[in-house]
C-alpha positions as CSV (number, residue, x, y, z in Angstrom):
1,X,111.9,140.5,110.1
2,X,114.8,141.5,112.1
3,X,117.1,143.4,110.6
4,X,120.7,141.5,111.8
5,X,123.3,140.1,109.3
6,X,122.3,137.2,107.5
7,X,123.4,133.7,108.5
8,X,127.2,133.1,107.1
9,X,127.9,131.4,104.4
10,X,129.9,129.0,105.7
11,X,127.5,128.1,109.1
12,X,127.4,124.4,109.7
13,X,124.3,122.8,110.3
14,X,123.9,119.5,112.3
15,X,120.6,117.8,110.9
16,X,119.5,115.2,113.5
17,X,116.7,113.0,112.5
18,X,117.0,111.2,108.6
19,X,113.3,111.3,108.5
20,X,110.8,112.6,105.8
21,X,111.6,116.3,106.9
22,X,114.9,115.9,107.8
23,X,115.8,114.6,104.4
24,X,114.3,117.4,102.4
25,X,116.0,120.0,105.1
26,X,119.2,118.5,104.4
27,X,119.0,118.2,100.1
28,X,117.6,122.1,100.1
29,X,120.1,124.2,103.2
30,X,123.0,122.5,101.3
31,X,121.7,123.7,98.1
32,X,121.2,127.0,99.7
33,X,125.1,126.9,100.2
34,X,124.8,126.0,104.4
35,X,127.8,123.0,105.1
36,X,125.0,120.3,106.4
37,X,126.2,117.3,108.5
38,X,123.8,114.5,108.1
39,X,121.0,113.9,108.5
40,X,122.1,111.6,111.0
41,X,120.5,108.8,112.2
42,X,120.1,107.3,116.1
43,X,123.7,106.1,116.5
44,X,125.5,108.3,114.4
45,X,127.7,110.3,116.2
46,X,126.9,114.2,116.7
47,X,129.2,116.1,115.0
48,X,130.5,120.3,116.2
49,X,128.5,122.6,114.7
50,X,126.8,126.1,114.4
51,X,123.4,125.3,114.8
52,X,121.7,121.5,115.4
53,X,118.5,120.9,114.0
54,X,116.5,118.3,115.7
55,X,114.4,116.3,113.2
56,X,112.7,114.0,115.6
57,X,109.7,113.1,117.0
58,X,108.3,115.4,119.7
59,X,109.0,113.0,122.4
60,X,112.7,112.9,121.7
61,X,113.1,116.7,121.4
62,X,114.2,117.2,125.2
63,X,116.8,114.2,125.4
64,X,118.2,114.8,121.7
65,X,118.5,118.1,122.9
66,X,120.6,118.0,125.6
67,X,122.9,115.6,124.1
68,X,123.4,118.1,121.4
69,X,124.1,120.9,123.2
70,X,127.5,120.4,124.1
71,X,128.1,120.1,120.0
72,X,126.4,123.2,119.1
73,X,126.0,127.0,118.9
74,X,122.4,127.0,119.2
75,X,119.6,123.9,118.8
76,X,116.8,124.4,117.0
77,X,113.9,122.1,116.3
78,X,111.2,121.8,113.8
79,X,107.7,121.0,115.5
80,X,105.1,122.7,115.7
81,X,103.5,122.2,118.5
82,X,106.5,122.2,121.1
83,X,107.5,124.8,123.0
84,X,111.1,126.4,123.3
85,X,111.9,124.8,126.7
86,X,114.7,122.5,125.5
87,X,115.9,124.6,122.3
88,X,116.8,128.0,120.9
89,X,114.6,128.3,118.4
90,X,111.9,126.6,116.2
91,X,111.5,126.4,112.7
92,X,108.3,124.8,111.4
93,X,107.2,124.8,107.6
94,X,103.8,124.7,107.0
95,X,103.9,122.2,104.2
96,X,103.2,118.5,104.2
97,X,106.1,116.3,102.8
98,X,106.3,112.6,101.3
99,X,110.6,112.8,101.6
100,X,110.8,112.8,97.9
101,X,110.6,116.9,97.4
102,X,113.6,118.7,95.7
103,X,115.1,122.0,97.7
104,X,112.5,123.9,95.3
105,X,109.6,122.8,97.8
106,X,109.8,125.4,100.5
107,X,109.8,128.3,97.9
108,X,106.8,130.7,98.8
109,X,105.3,128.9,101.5
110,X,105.1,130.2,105.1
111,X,107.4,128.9,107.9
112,X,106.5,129.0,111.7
113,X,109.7,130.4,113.5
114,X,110.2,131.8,117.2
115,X,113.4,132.2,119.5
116,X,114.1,132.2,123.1
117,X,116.3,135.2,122.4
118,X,116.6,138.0,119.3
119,X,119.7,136.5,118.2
120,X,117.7,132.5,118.0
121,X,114.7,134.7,116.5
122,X,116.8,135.9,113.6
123,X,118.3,133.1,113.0
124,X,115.3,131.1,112.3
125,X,114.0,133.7,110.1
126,X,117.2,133.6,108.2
127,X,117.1,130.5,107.7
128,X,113.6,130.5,106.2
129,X,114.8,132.9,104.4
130,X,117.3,131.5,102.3
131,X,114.8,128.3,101.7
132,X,112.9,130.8,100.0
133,X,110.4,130.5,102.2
134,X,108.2,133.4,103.5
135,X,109.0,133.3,108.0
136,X,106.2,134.6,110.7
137,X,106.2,134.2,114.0
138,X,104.4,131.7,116.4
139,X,105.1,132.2,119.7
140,X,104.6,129.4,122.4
141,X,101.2,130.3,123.2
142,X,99.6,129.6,120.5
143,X,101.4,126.5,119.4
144,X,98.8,124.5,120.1
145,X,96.3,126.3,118.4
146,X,98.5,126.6,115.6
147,X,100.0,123.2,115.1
148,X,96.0,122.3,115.0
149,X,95.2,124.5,112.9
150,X,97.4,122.7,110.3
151,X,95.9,119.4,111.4
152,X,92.6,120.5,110.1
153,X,94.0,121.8,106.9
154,X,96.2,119.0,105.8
155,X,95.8,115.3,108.2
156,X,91.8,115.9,108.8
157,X,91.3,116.6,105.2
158,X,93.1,113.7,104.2
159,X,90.3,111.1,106.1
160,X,87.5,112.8,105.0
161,X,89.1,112.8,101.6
162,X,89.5,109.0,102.7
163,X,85.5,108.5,103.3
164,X,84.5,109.8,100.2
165,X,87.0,108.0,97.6
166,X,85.5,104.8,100.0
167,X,81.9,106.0,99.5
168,X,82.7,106.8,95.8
169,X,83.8,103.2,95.2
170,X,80.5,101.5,94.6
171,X,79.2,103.7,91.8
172,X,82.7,103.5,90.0
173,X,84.5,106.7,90.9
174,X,87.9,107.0,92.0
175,X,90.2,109.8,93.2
176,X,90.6,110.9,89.5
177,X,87.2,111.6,89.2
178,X,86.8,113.3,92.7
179,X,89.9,115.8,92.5
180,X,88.1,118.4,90.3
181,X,85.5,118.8,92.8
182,X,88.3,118.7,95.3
183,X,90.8,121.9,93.6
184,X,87.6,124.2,92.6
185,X,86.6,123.8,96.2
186,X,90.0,125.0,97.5
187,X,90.3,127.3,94.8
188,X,86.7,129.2,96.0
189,X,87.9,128.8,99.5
190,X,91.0,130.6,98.7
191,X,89.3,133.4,97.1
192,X,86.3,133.5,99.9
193,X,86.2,131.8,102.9
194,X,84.2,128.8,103.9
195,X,81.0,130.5,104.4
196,X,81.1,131.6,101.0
197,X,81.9,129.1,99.5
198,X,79.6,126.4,101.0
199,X,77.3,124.9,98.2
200,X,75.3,121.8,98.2
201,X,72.1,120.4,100.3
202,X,72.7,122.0,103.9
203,X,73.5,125.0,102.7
204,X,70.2,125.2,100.8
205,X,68.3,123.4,103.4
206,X,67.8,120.2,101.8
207,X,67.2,117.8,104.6
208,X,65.7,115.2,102.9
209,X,68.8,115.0,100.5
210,X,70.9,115.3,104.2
211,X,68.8,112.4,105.3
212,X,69.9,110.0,102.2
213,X,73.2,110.9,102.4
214,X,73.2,109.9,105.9
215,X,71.6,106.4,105.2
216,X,74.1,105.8,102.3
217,X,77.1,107.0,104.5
218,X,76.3,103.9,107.1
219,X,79.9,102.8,107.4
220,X,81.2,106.3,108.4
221,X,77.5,107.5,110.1
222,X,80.0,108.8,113.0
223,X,82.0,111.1,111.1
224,X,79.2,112.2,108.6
225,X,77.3,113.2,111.4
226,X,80.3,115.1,113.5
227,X,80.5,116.9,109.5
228,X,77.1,117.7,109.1
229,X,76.9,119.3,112.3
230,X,80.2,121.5,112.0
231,X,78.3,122.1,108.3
232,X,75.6,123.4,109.5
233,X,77.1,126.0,111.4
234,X,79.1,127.0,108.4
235,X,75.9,127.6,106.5
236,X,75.1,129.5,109.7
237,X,77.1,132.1,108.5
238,X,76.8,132.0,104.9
239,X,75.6,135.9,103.5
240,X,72.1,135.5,102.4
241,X,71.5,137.3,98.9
């Protein structure tokens, strides 16, 4: 963390982009005592301010930018997977959001910043800072990596989640049932790692069980195969007792 003055009290924030995240930005920097202007929406008029933070969709980031510029100290924007060439800094959490959360959502979790200049760095740590939320840096080579990286632990989940509520169905399961097995396999993951954690026929070298599976898993034979495969080389690496 750099060691600069924190962020004035009375810093204006421009939100731009009344999305999911732009929303829950908004309700939690005024609660954190920041004057916030917006979120505003496409036509709403871009008000003079400290900073602007561009809520937008990555394609947008480069022309929202610019017209902001003239309005604004520094511009900021949240992805994760853009570079700096059109902003100051970044400031991604790593968090998935519905729009719904209080201000109390970004307490403890990590936040993706980086800056173009110490000064932008600061500020975006500053900022995750007094959300409560715990700042390290990305820096724009390994955005991509990154920004996939969160893919995998929160969209991919979701459809293979998705394929097994579906495959569930039949026998008279539903998410209710399926979420224990869900949270103790996070939980062990937590604690150990992947490798460790792997239970279940590949990992003991069932392939006949592999082989039913398969045949019952007909409408999603693609993505059970892609899995099993990936499985496999967990189980690769599992410590043998």
């Amino acid at each position: 963390m750099h060691s600069t003055p924190a962020l004035a009290p009375d810093t204006t924030i421009a939100i731009v982009g009344a999305g999911r995240l732009g929303g829950v930005l908004a309700r939690a920097l005024r609660a954190a005592g920041f004057g916030v202007r917006g979120p505003l929406r496409r036509d709403d008029r871009m008000p003079d301010a400290d900073l602007a933070l561009l809520c937008v969709p990555d394609s947008a980031i480069a022309a929202v930018a610019f017209a902001a510029r003239p309005h604004a100290r520094l511009v900021a924007h949240v992805s994760g997977a853009t570079p700096l060439a059109d902003v100051d800094f970044s400031i991604h959490p790593l968090q998935t959001f519905t729009g719904t959360e209080t201000p109390e959502v970004f307490r403890g979790i990590g936040v993706a910043v980086d800056g173009r200049t110490p000064e932008a760095l600061a500020v975006a740590e500053q900022l995750a800072a007094a959300l409560g939320a715990t700042p390290f840096r990305v820096e724009d080579a390994h955005r991509a990596e990154y920004h996939a990286a969160a893919s995998f632990a929160s969209n991919f989940v979701l459809t293979v989640l998705d394929a097994a509520e579906r495959l569930a169905a039949p026998s008279g399961l539903d998410r209710a049932h399926l979420a224990p097995l869900v949270q103790q396999t996070v939980d062990n993951w937590v604690a150990s790692g992947a490798a460790s954690a792997l239970t279940g026929p590949i990992a003991r070298g069932d392939e006949a069980t592999v082989a039913r599976q398969r045949a019952a898993s007909a409408d999603v034979a693609d993505l059970f195969d892609a899995l099993a495969a990936a499985t496999r080389a967990v189980a690769d690496r599992k410590p043998r007792s």
